[in-house]
OpenMM code with the backbone's topology and positions (N, CA, C; nanometers):
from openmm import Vec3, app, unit

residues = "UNK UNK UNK UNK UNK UNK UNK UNK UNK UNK UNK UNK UNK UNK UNK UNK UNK UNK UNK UNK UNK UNK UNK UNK UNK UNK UNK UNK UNK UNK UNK UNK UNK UNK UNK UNK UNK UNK UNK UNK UNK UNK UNK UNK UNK UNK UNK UNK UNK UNK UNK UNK UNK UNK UNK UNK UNK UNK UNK UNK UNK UNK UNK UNK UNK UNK UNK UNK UNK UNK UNK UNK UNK UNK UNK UNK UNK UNK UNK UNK UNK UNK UNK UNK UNK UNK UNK UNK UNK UNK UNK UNK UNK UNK UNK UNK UNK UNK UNK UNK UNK UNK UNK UNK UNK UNK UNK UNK UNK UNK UNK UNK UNK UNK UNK UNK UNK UNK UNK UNK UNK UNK UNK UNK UNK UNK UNK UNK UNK UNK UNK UNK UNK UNK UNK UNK UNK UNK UNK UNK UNK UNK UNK UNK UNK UNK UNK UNK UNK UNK UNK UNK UNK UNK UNK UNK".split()
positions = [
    Vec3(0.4603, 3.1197, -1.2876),
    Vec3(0.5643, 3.0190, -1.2954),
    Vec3(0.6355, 3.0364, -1.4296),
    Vec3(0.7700, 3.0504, -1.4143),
    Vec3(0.8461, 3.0479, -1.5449),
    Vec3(0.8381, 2.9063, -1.6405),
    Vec3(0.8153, 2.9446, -1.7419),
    Vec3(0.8382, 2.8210, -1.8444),
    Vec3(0.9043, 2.7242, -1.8430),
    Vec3(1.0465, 2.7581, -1.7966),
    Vec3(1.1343, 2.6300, -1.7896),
    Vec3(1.0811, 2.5393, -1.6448),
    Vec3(1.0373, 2.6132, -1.5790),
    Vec3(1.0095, 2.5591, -1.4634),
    Vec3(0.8490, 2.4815, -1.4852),
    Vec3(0.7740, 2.5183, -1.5282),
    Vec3(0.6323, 2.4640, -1.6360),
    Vec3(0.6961, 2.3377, -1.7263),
    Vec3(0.8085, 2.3327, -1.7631),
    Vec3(0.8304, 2.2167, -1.8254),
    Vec3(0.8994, 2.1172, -1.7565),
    Vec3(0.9825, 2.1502, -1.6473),
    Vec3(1.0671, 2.1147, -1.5598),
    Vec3(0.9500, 2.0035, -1.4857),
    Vec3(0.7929, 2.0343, -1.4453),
    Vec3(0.7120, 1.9980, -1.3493),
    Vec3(0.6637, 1.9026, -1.4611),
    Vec3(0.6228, 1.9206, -1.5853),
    Vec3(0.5642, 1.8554, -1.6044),
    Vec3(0.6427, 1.6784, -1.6730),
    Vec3(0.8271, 1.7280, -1.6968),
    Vec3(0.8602, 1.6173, -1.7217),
    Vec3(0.8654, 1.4820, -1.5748),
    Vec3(0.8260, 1.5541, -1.4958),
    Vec3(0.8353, 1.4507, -1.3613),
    Vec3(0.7408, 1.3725, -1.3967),
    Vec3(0.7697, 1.2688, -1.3070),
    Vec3(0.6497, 1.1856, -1.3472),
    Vec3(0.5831, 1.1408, -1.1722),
    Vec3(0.4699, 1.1077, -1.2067),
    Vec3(0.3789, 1.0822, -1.0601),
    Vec3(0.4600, 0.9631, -0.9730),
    Vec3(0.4117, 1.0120, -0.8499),
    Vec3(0.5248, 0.8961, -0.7443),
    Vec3(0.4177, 0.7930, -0.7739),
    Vec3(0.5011, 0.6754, -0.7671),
    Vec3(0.4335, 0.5406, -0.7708),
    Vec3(0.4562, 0.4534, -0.6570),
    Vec3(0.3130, 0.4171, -0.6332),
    Vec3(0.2862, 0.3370, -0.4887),
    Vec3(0.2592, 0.2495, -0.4665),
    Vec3(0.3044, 0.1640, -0.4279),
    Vec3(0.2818, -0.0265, -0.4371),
    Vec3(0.2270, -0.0179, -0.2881),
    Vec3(0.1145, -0.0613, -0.3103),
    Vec3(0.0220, -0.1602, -0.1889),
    Vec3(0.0196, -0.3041, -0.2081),
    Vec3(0.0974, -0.3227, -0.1042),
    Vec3(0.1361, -0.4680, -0.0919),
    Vec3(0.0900, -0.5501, 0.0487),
    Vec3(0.0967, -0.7130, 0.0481),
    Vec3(0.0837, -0.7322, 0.1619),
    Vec3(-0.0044, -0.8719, 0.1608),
    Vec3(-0.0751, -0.9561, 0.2359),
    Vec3(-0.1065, -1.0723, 0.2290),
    Vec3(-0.2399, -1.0686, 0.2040),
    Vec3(-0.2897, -1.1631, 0.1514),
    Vec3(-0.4259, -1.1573, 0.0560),
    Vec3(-0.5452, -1.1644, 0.1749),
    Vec3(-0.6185, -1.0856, 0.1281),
    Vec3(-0.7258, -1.0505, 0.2317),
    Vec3(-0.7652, -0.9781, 0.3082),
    Vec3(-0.6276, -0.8770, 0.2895),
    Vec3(-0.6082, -0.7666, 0.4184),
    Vec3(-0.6119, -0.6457, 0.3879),
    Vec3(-0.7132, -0.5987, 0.2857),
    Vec3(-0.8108, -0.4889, 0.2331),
    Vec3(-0.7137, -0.4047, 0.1649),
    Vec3(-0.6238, -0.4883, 0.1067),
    Vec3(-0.5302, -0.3818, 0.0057),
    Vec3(-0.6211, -0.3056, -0.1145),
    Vec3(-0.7140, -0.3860, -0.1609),
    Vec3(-0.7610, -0.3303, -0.2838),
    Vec3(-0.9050, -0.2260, -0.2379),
    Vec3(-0.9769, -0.2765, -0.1274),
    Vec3(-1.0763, -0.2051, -0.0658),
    Vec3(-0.9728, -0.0725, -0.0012),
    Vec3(-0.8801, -0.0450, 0.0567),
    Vec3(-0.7812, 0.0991, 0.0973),
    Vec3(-0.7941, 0.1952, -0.0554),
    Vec3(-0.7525, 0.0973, -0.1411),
    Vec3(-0.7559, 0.1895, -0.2794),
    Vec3(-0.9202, 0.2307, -0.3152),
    Vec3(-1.0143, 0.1832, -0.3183),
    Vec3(-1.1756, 0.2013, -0.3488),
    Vec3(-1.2091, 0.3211, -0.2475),
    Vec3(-1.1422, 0.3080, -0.1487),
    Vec3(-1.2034, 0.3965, -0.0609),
    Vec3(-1.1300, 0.5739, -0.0925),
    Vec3(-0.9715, 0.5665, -0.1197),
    Vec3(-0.9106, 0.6766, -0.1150),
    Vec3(-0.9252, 0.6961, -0.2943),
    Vec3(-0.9872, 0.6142, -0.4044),
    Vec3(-1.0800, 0.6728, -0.5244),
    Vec3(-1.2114, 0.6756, -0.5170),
    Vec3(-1.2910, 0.6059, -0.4182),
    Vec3(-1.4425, 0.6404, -0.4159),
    Vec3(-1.5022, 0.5986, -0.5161),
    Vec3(-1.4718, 0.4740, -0.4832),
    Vec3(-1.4750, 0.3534, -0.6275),
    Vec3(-1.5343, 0.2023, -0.5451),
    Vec3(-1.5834, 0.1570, -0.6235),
    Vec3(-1.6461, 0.0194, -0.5594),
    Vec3(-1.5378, -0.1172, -0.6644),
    Vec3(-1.4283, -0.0762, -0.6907),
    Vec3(-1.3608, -0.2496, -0.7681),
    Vec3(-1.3666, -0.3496, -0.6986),
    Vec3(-1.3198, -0.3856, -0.5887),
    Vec3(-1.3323, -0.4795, -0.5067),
    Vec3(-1.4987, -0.5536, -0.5367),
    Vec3(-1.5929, -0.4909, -0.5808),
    Vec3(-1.7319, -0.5171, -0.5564),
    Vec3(-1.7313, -0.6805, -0.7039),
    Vec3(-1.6515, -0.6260, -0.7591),
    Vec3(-1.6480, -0.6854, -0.9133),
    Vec3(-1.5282, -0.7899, -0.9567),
    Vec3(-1.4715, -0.7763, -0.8287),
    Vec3(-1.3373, -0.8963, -0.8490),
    Vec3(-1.3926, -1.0530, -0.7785),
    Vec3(-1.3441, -1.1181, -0.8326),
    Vec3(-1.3900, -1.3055, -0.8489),
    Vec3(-1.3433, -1.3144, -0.7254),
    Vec3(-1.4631, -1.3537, -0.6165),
    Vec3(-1.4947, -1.3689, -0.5223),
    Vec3(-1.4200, -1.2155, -0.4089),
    Vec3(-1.4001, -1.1446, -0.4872),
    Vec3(-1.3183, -1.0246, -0.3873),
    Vec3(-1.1893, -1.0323, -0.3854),
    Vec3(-1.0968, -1.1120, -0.4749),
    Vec3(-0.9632, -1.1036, -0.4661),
    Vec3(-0.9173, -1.0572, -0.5821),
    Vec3(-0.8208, -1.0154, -0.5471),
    Vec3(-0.7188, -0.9406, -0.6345),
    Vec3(-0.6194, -1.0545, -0.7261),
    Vec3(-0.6316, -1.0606, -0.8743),
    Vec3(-0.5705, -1.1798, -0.9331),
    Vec3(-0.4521, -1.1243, -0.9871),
    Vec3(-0.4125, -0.9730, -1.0322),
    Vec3(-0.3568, -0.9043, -1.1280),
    Vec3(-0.2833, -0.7862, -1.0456),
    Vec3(-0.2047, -0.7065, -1.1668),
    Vec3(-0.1735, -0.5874, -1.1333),
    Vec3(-0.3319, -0.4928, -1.1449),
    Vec3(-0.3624, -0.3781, -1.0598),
    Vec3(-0.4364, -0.2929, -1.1056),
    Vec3(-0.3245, -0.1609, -1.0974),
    Vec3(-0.3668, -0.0762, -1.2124),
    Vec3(-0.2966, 0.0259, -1.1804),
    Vec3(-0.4012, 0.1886, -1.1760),
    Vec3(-0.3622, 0.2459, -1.0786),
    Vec3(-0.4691, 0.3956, -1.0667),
    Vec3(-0.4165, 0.5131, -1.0411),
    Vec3(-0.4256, 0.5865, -1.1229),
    Vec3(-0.4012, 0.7172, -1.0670),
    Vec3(-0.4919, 0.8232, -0.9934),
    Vec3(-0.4880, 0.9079, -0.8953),
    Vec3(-0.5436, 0.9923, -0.8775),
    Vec3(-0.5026, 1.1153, -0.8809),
    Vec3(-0.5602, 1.2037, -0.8686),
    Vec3(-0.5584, 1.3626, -0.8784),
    Vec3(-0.5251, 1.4036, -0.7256),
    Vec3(-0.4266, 1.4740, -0.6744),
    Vec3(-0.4538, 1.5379, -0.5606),
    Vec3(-0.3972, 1.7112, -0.5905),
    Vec3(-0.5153, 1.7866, -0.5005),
    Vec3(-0.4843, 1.9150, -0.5018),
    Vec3(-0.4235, 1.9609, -0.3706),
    Vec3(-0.3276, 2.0562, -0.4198),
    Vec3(-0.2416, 2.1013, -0.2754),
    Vec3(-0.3082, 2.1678, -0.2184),
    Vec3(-0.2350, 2.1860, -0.1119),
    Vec3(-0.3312, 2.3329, -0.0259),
    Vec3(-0.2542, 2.4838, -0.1324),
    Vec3(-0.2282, 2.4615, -0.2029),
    Vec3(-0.2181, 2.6165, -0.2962),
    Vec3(-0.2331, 2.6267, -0.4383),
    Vec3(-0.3102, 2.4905, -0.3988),
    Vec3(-0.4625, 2.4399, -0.5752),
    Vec3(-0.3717, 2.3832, -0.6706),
    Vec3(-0.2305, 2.3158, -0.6380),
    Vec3(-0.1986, 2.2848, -0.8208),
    Vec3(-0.2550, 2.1378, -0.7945),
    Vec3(-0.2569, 2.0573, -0.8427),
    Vec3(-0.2794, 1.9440, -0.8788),
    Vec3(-0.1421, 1.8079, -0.9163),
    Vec3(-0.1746, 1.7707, -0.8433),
    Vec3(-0.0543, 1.6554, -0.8592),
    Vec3(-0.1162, 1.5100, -0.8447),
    Vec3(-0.0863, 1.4238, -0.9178),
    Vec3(-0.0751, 1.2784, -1.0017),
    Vec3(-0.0045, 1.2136, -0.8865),
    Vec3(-0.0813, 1.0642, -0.8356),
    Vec3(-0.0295, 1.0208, -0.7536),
    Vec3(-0.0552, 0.8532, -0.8327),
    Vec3(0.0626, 0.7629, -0.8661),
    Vec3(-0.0384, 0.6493, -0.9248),
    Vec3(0.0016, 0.4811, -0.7958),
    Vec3(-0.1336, 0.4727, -0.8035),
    Vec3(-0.1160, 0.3192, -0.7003),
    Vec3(-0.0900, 0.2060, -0.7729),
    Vec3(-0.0491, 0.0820, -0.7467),
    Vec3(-0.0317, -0.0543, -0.7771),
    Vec3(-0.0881, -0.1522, -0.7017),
    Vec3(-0.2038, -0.1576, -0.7333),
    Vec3(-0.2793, -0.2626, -0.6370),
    Vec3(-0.2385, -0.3804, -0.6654),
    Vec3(-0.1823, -0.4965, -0.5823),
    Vec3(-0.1140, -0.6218, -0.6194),
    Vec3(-0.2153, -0.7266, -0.5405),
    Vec3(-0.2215, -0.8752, -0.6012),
    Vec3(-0.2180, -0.9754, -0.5092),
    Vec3(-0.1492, -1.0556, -0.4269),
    Vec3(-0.2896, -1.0854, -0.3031),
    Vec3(-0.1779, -1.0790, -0.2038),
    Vec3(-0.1541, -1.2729, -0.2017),
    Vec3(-0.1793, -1.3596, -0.2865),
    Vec3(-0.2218, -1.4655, -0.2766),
    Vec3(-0.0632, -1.5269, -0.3084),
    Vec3(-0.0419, -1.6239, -0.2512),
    Vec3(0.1377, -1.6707, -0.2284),
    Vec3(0.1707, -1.6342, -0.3678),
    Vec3(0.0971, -1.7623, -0.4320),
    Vec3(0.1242, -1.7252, -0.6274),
    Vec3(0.1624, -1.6282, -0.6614),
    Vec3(0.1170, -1.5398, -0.6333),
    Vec3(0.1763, -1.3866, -0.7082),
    Vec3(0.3114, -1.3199, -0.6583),
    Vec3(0.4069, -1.3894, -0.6049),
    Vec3(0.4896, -1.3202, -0.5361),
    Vec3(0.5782, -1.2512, -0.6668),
    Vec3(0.6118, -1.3184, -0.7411),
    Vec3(0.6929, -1.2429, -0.8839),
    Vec3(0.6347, -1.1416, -0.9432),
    Vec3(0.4937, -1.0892, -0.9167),
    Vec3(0.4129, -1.0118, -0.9397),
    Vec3(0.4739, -0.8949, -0.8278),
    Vec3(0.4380, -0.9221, -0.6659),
    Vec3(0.4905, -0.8412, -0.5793),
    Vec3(0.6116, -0.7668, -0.6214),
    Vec3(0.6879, -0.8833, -0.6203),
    Vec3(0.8721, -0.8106, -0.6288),
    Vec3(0.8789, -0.7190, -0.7482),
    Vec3(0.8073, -0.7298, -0.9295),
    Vec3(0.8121, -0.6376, -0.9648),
    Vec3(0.7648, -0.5066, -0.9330),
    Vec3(0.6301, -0.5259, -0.8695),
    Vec3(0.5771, -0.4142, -0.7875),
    Vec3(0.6486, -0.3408, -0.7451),
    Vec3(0.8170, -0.4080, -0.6226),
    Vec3(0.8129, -0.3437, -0.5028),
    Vec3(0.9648, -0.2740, -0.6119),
    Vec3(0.9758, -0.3055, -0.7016),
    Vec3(1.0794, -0.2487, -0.8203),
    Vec3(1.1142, -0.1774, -0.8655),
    Vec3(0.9526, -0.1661, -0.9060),
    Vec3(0.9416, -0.0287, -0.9960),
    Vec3(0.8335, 0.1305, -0.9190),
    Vec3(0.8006, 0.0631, -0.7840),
    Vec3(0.7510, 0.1470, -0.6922),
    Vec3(0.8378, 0.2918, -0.6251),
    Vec3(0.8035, 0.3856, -0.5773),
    Vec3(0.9097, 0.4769, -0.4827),
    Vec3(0.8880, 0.5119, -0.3763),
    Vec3(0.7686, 0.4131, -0.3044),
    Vec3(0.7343, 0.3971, -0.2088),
    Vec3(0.6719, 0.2519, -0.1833),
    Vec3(0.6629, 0.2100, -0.0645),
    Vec3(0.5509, 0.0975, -0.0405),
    Vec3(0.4884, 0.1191, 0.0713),
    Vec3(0.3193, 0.0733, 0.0468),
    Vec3(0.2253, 0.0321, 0.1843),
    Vec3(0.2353, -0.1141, 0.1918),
    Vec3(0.2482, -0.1115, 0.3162),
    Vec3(0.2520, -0.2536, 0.3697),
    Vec3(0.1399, -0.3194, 0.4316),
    Vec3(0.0247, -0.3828, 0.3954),
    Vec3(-0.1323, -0.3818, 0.4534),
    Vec3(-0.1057, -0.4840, 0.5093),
    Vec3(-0.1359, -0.4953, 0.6373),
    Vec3(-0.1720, -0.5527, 0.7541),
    Vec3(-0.2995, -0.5611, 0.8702),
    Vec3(-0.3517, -0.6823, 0.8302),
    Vec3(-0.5076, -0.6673, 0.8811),
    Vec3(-0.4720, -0.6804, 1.0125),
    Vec3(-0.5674, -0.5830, 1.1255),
    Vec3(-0.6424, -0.5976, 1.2417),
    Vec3(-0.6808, -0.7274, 1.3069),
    Vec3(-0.7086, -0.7690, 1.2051),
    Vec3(-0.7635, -0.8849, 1.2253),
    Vec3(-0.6987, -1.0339, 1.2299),
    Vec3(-0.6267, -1.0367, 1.1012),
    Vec3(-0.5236, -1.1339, 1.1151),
    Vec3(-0.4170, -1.1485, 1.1432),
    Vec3(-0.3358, -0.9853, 1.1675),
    Vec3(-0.2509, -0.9796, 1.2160),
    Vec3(-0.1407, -1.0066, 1.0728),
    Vec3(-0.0089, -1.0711, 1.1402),
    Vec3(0.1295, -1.0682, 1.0201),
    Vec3(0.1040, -1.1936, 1.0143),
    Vec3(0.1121, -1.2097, 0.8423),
    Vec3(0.1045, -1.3408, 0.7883),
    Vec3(0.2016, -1.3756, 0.7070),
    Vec3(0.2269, -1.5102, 0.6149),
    Vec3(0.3471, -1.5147, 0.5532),
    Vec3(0.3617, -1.4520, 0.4520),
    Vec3(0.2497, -1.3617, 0.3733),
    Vec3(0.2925, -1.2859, 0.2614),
    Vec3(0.3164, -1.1426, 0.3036),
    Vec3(0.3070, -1.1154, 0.3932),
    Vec3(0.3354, -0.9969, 0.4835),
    Vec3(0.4761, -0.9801, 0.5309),
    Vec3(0.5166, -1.1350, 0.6269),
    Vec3(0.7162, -1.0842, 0.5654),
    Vec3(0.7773, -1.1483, 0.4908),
    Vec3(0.7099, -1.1998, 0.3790),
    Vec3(0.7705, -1.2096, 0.2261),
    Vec3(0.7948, -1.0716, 0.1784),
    Vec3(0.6379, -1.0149, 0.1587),
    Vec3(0.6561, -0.8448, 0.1051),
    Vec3(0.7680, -0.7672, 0.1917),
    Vec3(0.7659, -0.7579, 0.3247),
    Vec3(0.8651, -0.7128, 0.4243),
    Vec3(1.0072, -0.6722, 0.3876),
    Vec3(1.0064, -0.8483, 0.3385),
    Vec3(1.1518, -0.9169, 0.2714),
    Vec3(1.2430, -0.8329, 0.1726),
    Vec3(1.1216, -0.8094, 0.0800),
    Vec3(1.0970, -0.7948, -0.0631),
    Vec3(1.1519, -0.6236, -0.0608),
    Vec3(1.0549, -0.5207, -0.0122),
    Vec3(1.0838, -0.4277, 0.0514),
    Vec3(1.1803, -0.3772, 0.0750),
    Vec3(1.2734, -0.4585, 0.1703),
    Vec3(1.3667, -0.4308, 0.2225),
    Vec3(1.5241, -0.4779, 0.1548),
    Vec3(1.5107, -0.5639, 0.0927),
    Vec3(1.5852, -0.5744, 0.0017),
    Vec3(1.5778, -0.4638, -0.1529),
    Vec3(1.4752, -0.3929, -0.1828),
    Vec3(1.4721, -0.3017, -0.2865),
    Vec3(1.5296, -0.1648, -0.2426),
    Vec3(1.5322, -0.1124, -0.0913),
    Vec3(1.5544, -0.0219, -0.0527),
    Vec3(1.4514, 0.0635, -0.0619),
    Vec3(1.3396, 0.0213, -0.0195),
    Vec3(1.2271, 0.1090, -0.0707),
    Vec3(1.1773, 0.1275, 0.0545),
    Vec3(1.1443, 0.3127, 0.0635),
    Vec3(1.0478, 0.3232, 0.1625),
    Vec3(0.8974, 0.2836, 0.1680),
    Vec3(0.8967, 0.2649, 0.3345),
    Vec3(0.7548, 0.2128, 0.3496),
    Vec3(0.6804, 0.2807, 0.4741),
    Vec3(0.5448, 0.2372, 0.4467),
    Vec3(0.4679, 0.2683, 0.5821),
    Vec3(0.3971, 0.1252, 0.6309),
    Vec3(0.3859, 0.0756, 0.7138),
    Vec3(0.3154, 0.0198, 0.7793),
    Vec3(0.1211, 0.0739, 0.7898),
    Vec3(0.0217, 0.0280, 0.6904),
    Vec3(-0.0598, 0.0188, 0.7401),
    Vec3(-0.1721, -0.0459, 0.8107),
    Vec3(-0.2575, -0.0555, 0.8971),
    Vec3(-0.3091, -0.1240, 0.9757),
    Vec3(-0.4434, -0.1226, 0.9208),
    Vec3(-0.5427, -0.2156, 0.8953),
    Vec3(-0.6460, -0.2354, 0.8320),
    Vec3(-0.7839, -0.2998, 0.8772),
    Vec3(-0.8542, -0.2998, 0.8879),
    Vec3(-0.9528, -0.3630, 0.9422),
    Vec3(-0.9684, -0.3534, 1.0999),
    Vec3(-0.9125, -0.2533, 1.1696),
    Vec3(-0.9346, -0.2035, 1.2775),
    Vec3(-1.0866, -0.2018, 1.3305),
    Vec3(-1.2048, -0.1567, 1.2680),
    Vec3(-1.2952, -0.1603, 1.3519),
    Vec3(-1.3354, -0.3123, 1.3421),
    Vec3(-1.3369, -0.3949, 1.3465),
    Vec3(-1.3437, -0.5343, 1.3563),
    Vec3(-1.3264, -0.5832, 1.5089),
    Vec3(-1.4383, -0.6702, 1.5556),
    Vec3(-1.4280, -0.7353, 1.6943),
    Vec3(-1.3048, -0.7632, 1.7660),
    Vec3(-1.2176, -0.8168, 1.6920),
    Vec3(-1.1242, -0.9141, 1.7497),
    Vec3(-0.9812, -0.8300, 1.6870),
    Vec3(-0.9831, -0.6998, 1.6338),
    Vec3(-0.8930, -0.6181, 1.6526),
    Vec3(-0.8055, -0.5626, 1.7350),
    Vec3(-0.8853, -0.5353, 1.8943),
    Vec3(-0.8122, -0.4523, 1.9688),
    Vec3(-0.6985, -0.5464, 2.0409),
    Vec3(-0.7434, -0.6482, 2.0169),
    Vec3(-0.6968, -0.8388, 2.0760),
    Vec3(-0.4902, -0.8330, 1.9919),
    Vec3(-0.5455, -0.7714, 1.8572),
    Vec3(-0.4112, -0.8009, 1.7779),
    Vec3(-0.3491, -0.7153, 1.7438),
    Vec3(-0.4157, -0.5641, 1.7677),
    Vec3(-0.3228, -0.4716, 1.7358),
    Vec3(-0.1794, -0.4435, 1.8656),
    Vec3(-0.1880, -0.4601, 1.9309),
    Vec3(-0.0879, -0.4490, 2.0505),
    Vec3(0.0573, -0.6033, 1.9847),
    Vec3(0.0091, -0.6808, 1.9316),
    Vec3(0.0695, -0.7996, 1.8922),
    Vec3(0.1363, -0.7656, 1.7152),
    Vec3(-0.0146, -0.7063, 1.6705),
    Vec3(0.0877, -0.6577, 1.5316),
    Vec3(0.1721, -0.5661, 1.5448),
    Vec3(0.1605, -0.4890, 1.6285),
    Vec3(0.3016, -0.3357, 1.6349),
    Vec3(0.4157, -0.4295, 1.7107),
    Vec3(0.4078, -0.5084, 1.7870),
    Vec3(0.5089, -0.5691, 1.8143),
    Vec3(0.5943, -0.6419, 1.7429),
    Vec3(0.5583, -0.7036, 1.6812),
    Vec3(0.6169, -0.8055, 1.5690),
    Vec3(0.6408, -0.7060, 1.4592),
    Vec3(0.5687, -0.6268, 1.4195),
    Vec3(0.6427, -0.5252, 1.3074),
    Vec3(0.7217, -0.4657, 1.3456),
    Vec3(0.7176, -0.4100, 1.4829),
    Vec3(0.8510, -0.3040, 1.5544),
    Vec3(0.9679, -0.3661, 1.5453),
    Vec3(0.9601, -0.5244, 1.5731),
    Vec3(1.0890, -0.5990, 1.5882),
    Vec3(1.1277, -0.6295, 1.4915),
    Vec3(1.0548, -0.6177, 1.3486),
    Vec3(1.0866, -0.7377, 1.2086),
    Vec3(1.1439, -0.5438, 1.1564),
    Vec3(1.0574, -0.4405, 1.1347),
    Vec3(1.1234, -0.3114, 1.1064),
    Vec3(1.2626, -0.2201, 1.1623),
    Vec3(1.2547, -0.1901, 1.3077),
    Vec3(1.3036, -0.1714, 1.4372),
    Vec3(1.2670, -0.0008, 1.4102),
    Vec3(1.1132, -0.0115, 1.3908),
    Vec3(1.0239, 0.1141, 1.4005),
    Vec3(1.0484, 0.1669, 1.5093),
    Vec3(1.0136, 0.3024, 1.4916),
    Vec3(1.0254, 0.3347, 1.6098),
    Vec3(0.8940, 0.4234, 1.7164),
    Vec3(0.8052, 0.4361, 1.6249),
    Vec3(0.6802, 0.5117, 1.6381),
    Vec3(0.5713, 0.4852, 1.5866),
    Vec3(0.4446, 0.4914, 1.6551),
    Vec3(0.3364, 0.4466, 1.6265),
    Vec3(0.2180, 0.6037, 1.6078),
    Vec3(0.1388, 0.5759, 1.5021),
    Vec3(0.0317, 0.7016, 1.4914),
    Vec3(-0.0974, 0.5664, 1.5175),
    Vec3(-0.2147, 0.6308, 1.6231),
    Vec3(-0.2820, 0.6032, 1.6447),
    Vec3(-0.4099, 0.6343, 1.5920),
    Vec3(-0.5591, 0.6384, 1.5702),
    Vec3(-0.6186, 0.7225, 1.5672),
    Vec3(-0.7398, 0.6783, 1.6869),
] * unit.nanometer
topology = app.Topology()
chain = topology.addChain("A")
for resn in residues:
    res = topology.addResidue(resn, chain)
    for name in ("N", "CA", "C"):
        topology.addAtom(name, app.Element.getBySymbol(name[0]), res)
């Protein structure tokens, strides 16, 4: 790699990723799992009060290494001025949406929020293996398809 191009890479800076979404709906457990980290284990009663911020390491498939940093937010109404800077200074957003509870009101607040920043997003779905999941996932893609006007669903 030429030098200018060695300096060119390294003035970039890591994409930044706001996980957002309504409190309870494993925003901060998604991050523990994709660092292999237990925080959630150590937060007051399991919620998220603050910004957390994390970076990780990812290697390509042709070994360089690239900086990816998350913004773990709360999802608790209170924090919404917290969110919106999130969704601000982000260049992407996840949108966490439990299995379980389905879309709640901090879910299209964040939506809101989102979509007014011009920021891309993904829709993720959370707490899927849970009893009373298979009940709400057919109901959450609906209501997100119509509030987004998505157009495609990945299953696993």
């Amino acid at each position: 790699m030429a030098k200018s191009e060695q300096k060119a890479e390294k003035d970039i800076r890591p994409p930044v990723v706001a996980i957002l979404g309504h409190i309870d709906h494993g925003k901060s457990t998604l991050i523990d799992y994709i660092r292999k980290t237990n925080v959630t284990g150590a937060e007051a009663g399991g919620i998220t009060q603050h910004i957390n911020t994390y970076e990780i390491v990812h290697t390509s498939k042709d070994g360089r290494e690239k900086h990816i940093t998350f913004l773990d937010t709360p999802g608790h109404e209170a924090f919404s001025n917290i969110r919106i800077h999130c969704a601000n200074v982000a260049d992407i957003a996840a949108l966490i949406v439990s299995a379980e509870d389905g879309v709640k009101p901090q879910t299209l607040e964040v939506l809101k929020q989102i979509k007014e920043c011009h920021l891309p997003y993904l829709v993720v779905i959370t707490k899927i293996d849970k009893p009373s999941a298979d009940i709400l996932l057919n109901k959450i893609w609906q209501k997100m398809k119509f509030m987004s006007r998505a157009t495609a669903v990945v299953r696993r």
